[in-house]
DOKOLLO-336444 format. One record per atom (N, C-alpha, C): residue in one letter; chain; atom name; y negated, x negated, z negated. Coordinates in steps of 0.02 Angstrom, whole numbers, plus 50000, padded with zeros to 5 digits. Layout:
PT   r   c    a   north    east      up
PT   A   A   CA       Y       X       Z
...
***
This chain:
PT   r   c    a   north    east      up
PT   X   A    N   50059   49958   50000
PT   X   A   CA   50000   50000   50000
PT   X   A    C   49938   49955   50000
PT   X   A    N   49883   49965   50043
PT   X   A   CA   49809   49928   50063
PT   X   A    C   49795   49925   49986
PT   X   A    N   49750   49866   49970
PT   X   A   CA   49702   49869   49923
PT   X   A    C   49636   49904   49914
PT   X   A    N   49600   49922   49889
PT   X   A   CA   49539   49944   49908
PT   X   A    C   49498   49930   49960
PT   X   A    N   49492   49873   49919
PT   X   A   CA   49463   49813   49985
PT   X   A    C   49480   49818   50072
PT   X   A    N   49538   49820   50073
PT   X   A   CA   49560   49808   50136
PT   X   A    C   49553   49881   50162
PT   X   A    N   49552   49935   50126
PT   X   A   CA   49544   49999   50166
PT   X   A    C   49493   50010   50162
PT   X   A    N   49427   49984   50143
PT   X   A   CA   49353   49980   50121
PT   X   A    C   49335   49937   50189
PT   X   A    N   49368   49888   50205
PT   X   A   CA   49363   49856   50255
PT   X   A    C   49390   49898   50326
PT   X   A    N   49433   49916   50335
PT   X   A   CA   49482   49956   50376
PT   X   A    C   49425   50012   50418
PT   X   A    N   49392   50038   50374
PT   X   A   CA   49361   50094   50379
PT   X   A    C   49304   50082   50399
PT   X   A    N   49265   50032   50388
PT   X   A   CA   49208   50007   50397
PT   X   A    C   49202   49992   50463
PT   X   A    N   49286   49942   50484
PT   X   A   CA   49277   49886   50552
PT   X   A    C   49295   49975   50601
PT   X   A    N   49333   50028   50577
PT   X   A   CA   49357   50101   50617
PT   X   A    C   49291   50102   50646
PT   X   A    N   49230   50123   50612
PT   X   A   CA   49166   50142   50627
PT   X   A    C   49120   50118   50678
PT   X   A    N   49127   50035   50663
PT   X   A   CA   49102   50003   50708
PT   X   A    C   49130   49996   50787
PT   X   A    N   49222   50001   50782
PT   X   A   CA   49243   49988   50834
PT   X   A    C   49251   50054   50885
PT   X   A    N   49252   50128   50861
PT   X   A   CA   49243   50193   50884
PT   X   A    C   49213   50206   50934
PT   X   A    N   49140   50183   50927
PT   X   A   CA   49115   50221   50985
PT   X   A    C   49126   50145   51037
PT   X   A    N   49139   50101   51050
PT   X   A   CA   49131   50054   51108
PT   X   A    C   49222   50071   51136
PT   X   A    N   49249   50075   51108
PT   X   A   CA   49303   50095   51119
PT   X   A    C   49320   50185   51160
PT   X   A    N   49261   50225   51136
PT   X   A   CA   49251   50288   51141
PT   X   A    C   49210   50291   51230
PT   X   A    N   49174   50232   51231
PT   X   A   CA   49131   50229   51274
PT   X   A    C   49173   50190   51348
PT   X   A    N   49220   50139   51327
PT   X   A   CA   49250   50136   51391
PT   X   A    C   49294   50189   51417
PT   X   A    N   49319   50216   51362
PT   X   A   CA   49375   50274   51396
PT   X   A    C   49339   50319   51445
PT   X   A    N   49290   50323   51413
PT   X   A   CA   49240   50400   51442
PT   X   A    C   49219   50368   51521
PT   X   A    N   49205   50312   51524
PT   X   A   CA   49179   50276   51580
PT   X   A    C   49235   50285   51622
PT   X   A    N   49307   50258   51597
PT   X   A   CA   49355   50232   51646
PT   X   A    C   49392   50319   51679
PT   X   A    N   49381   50357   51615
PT   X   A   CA   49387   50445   51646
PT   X   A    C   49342   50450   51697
PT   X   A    N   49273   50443   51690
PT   X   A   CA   49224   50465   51767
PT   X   A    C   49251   50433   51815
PT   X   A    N   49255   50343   51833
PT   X   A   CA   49264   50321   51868
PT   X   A    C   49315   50362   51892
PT   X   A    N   49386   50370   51850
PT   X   A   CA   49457   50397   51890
PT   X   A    C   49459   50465   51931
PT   X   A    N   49393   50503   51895
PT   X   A   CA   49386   50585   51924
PT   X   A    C   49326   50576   51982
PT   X   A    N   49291   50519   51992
PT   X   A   CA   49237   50522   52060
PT   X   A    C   49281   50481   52097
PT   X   A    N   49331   50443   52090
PT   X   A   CA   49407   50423   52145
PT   X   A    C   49418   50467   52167
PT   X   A    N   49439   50507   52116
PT   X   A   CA   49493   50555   52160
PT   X   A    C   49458   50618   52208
PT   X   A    N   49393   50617   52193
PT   X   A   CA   49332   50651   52223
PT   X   A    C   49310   50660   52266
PT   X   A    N   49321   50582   52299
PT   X   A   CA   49310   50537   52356
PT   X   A    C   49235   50517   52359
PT   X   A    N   49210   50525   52279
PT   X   A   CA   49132   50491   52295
PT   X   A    C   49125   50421   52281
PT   X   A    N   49148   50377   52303
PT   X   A   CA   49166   50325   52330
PT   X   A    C   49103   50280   52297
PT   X   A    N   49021   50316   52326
PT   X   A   CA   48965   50259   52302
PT   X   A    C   48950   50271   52222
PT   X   A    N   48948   50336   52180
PT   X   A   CA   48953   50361   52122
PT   X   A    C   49043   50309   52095
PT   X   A    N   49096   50311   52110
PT   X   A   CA   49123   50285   52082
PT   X   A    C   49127   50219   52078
PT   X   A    N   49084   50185   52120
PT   X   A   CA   49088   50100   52120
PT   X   A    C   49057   50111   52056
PT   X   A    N   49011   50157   52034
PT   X   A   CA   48959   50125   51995
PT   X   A    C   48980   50128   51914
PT   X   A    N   49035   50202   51891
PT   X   A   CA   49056   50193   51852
PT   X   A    C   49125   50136   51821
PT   X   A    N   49143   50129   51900
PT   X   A   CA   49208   50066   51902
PT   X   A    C   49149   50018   51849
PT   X   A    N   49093   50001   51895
PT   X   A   CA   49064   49934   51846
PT   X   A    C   49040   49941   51798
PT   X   A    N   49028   50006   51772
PT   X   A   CA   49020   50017   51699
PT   X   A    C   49064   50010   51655
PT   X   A    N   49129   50040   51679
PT   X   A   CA   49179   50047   51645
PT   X   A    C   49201   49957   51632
PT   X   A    N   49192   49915   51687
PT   X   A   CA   49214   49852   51669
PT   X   A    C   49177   49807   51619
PT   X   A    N   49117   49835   51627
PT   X   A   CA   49067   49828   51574
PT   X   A    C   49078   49829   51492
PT   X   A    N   49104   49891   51515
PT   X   A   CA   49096   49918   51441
PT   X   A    C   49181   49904   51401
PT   X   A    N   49237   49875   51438
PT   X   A   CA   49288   49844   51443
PT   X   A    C   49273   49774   51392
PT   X   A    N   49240   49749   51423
PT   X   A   CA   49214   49676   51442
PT   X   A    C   49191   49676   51343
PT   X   A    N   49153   49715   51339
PT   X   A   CA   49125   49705   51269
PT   X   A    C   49158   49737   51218
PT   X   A    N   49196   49779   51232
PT   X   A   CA   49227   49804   51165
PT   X   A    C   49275   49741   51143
PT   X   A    N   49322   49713   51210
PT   X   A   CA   49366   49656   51184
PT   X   A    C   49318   49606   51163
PT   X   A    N   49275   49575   51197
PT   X   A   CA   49226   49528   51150
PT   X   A    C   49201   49531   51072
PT   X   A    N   49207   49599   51060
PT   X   A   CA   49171   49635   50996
PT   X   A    C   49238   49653   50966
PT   X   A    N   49318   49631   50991
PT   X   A   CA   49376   49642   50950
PT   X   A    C   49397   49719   50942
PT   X   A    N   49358   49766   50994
PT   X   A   CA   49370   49837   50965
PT   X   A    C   49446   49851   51000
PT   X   A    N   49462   49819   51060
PT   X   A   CA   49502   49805   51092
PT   X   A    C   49545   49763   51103
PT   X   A    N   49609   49736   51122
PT   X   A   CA   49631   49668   51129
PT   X   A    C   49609   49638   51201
PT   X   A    N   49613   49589   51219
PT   X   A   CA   49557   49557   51280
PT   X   A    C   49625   49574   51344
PT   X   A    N   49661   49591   51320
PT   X   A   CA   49744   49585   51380
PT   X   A    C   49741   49659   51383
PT   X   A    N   49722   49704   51340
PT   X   A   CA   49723   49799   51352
PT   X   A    C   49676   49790   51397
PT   X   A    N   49603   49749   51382
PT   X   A   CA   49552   49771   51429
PT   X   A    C   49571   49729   51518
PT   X   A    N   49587   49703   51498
PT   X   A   CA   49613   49651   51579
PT   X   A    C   49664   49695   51616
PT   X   A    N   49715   49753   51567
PT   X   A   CA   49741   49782   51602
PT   X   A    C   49704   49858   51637
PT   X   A    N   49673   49865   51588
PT   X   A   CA   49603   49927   51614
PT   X   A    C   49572   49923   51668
PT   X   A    N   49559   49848   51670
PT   X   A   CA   49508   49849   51717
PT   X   A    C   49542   49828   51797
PT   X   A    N   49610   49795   51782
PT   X   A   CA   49649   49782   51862
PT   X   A    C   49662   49858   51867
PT   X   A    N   49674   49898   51835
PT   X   A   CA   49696   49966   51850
PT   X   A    C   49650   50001   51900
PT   X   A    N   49607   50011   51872
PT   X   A   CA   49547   50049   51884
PT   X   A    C   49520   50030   51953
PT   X   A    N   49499   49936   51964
PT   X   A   CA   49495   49916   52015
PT   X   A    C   49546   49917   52079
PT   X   A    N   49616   49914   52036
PT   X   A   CA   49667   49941   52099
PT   X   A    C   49657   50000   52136
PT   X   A    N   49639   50050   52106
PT   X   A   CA   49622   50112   52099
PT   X   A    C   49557   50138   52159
PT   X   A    N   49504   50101   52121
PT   X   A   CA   49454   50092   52172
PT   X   A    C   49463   50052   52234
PT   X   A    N   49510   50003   52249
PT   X   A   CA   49536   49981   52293
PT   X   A    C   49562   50019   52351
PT   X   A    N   49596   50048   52311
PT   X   A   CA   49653   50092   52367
PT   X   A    C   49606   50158   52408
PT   X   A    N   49563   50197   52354
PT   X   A   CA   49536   50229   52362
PT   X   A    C   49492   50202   52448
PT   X   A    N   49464   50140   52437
PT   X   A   CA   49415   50128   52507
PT   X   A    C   49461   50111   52543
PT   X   A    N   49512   50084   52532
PT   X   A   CA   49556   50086   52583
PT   X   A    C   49572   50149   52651
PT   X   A    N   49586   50193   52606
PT   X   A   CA   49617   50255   52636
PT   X   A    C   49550   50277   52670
PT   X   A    N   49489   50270   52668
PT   X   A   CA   49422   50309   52688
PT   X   A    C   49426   50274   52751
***
């Protein structure tokens, strides 16, 4: 069972890491729903947000740096294929 401490801590680092963590998902959702949309210039732009916002949660530890590397080949595959087919 946590010590105080460590769930005093736990809860604290939850807070901080929430919304950057909250904020790529939401990004990497637009990007995936203006793909499948076919708005192609709207989704480059959340692709680079989303890698953005990737980029700093693992820097800031909200993430592990290998979840976000896999987020972001995803997404870019994604957007890949998408101009492909146009």
């Amino acid at each position: 069972m946590p010590s105080k401490k460590s769930h005093r801590v736990s809860v604290r680092r939850n807070l901080q890491n929430a919304p950057l963590r909250t904020k790529a998902k939401n990004l990497i959702a637009s990007a995936r729903t203006a793909i499948e949309s076919d708005e192609l210039d709207s989704a480059q732009e959340f692709v680079q947000s989303a890698v953005s916002a990737l980029d700093r949660a693992a820097k800031k530890g909200a993430i592990h740096k290998s979840n976000a590397s896999r987020r972001k080949s995803r997404i870019m595959t994604q957007m890949a294929a998408a101009k492909k087919d146009k």
